[in-house]
C-alpha positions in Angstrom: 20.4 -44.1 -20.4 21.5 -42.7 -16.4 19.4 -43.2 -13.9 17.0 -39.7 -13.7 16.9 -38.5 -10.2 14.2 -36.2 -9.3 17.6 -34.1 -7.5 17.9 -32.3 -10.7 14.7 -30.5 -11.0 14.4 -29.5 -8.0 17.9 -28.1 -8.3 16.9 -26.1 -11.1 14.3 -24.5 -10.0 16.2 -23.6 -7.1 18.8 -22.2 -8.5 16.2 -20.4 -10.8 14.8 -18.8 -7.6 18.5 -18.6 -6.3 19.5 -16.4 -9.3 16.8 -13.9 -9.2 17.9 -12.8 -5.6 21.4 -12.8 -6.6 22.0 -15.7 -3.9 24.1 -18.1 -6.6 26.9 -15.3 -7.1 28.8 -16.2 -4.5 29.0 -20.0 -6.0 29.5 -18.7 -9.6 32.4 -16.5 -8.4 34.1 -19.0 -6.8 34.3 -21.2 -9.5 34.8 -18.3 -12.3 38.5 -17.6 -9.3 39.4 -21.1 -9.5 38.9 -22.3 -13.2 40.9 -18.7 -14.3 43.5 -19.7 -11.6 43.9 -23.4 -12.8 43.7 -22.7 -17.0 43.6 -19.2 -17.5 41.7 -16.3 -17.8 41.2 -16.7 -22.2 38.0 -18.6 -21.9 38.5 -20.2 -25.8 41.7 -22.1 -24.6 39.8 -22.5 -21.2 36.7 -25.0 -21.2 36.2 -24.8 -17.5 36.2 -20.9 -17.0 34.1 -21.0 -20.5 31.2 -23.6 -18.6 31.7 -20.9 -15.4 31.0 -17.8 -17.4 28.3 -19.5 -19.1 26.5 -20.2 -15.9 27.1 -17.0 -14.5 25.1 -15.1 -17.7 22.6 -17.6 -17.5 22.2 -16.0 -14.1 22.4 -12.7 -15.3 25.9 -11.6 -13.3 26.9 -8.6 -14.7 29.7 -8.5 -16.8 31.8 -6.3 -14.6 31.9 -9.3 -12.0 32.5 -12.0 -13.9 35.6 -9.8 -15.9 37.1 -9.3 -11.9 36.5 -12.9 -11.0 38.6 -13.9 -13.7 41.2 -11.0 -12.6 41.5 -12.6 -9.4 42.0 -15.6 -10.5 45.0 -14.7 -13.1 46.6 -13.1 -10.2 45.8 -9.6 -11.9 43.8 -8.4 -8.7 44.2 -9.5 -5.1 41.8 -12.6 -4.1 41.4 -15.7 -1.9 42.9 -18.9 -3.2 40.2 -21.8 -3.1 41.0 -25.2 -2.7 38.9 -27.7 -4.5 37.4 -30.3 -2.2 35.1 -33.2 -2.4 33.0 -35.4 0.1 31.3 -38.6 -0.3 28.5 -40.2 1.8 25.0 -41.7 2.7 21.5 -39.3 3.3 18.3 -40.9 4.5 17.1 -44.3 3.2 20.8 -45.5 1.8 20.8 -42.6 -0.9 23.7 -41.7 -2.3 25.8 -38.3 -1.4 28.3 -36.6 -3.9 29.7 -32.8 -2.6 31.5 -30.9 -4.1 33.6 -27.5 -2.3 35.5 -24.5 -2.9 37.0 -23.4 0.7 39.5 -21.7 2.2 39.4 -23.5 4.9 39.2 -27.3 4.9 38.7 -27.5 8.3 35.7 -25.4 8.4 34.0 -26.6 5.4 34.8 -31.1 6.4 33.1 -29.7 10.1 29.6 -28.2 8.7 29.3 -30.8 6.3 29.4 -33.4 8.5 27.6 -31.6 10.9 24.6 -30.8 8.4 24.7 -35.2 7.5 24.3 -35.9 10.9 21.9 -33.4 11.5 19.5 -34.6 8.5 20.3 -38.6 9.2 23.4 -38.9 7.2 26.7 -39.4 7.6 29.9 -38.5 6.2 31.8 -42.0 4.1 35.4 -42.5 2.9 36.5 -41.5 -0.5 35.1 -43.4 -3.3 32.2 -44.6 -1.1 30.0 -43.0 -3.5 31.6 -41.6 -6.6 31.5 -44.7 -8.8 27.5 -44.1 -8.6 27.8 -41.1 -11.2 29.4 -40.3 -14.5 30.5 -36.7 -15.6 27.6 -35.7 -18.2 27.1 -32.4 -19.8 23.5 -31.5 -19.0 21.3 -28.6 -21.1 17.6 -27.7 -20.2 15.4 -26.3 -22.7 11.9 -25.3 -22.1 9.4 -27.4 -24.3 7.7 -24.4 -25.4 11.0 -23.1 -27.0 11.0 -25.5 -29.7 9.4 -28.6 -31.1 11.0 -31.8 -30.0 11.4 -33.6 -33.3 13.9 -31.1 -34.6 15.6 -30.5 -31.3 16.7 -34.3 -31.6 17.9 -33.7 -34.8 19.7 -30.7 -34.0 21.3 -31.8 -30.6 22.9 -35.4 -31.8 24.0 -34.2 -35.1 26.1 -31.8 -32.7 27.4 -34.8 -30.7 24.9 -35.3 -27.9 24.3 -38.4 -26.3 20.4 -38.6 -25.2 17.4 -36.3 -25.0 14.7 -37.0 -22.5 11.5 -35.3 -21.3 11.2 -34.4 -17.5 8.6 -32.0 -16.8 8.6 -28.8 -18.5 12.0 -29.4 -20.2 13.9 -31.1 -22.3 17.1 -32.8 -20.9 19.9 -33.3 -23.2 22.6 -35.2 -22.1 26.4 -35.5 -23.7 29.8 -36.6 -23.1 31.5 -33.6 -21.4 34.1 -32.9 -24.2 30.8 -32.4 -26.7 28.8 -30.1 -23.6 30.0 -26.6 -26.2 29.4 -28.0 -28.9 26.0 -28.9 -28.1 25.0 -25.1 -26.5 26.9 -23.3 -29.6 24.8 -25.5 -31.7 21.8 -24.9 -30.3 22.9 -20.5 -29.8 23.3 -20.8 -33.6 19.5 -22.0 -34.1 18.5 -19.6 -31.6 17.0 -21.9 -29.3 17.1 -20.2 -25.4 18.4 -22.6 -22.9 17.1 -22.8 -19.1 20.6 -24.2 -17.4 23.4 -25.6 -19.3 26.5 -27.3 -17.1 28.8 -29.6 -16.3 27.6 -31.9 -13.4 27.1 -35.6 -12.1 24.4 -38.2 -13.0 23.5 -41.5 -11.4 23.4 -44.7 -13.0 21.2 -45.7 -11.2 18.2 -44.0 -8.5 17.3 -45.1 -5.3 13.4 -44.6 -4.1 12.5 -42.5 -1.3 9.3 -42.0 0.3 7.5 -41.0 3.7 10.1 -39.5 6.0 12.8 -40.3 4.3 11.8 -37.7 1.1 11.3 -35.1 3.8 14.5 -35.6 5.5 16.6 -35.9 2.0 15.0 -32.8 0.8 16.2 -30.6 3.9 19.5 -32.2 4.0 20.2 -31.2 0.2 19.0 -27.6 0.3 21.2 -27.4 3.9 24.0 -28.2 1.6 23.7 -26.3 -1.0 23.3 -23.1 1.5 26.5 -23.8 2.4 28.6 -20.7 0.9 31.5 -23.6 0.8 29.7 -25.8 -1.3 29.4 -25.6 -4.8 27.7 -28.8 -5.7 25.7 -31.5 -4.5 24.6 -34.7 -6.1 22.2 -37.2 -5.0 20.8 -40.8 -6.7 17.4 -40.7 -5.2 14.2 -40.3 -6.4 10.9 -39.7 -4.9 8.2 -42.8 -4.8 5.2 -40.9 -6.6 2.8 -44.1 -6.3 3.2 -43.8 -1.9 -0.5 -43.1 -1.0 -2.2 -44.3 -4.3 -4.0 -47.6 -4.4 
């Protein structure tokens, strides 16, 4: 079993919040560009741009704008070209930093990401400082209340996932990325709702963070990720619960 860090649900319910006001678009677009521009626009023959559009209706973007992302990115209508991009470093407390960028600018977006580390008491490390932290998963959410837990098991690793794990009001099922569709068409064909589904990066491990340190990693994450440049951001640390309890 990964390492669970307490990143991930706060994540999700930001980008919960993020969605309703439209905020995570941007993001979604980008990726929608980039994944039709590097496989092609038929999503079936495409797993990336089919992950994409699946996160963008899980957001509720309206169909018209995901059908001219994917224009843009066949070349079909005029658009930017964005170059992929990844950074690798330390927050506060020694916890580990994984970012991931769409830009048009390299320049731009290497300068306000090491500007935000420093800022938050970080700092930017070399490639591969970091990565070997984290393994590619496919990650699905689904609320407890949607369905009982004994036959979600059953249903989710007869369709090829790898674990299944409470954290707070969801399920977390985890599976290699090559099994992520199966595992969301299986669960679409019981009719069981999902709250996020997508590709992303898990620790093996979790480093504890408490006091200041939780403070200052929580405002350097959510600096990151209001970056219009970045499209990810991983961490590996969780929050000491027990600091303050006898």
């Amino acid at each position: 079993m990964s390492g669970h860090s307490k990143w991930s649900t706060i994540k999700r319910k930001k980008e919960k919040a993020d969605a309703q006001r439209g905020k995570i678009f941007t993001k979604l677009i980008r990726e929608i560009i980039t994944a039709a521009r590097m496989g092609g626009g038929d999503e079936s023959s495409n797993s990336r741009l089919r992950t994409a559009i699946l996160a963008a209706k899980s957001a509720n973007m309206p169909h018209a704008n995901i059908d001219k992302a994917i224009k843009k990115g066949t070349g079909e209508l005029p658009g930017v070209v964005y170059e992929e991009k990844s950074y690798e470093g330390y927050g506060p407390g020694g916890v580990a930093i994984l970012i991931d960028a769409l830009t048009d600018n390299t320049n731009r977006t290497t300068s306000e990401v090491r500007h935000i580390l420093t800022k938050y008491n970080g700092n930017l490390g070399e490639s591969g400082c970091v990565s070997w932290m984290f393994e590619k998963k496919g990650l699905i959410a689904v609320n407890r209340q949607a369905c009982d837990e004994d036959k979600l098991m059953e249903i989710v690793l007869d369709s090829g996932a790898q674990d299944m794990t409470v954290e707070d009001d969801v399920y977390e099922i985890l599976s290699d990325p090559n099994d992520f569709n199966t595992v969301k068409e299986a669960l679409d064909a019981q009719g069981i709702p999902t709250v996020s589904a997508e590709i992303t990066m898990i620790p093996k491990t979790t480093v504890k963070v408490a006091g200041k340190h939780t403070e200052q990693i929580l405002k350097l994450m959510e600096a990151l990720e209001e970056s219009d440049d970045v499209q990810q951001v991983y961490s590996n640390f969780d929050i000491d619960e027990s600091e303050g309890k006898e």
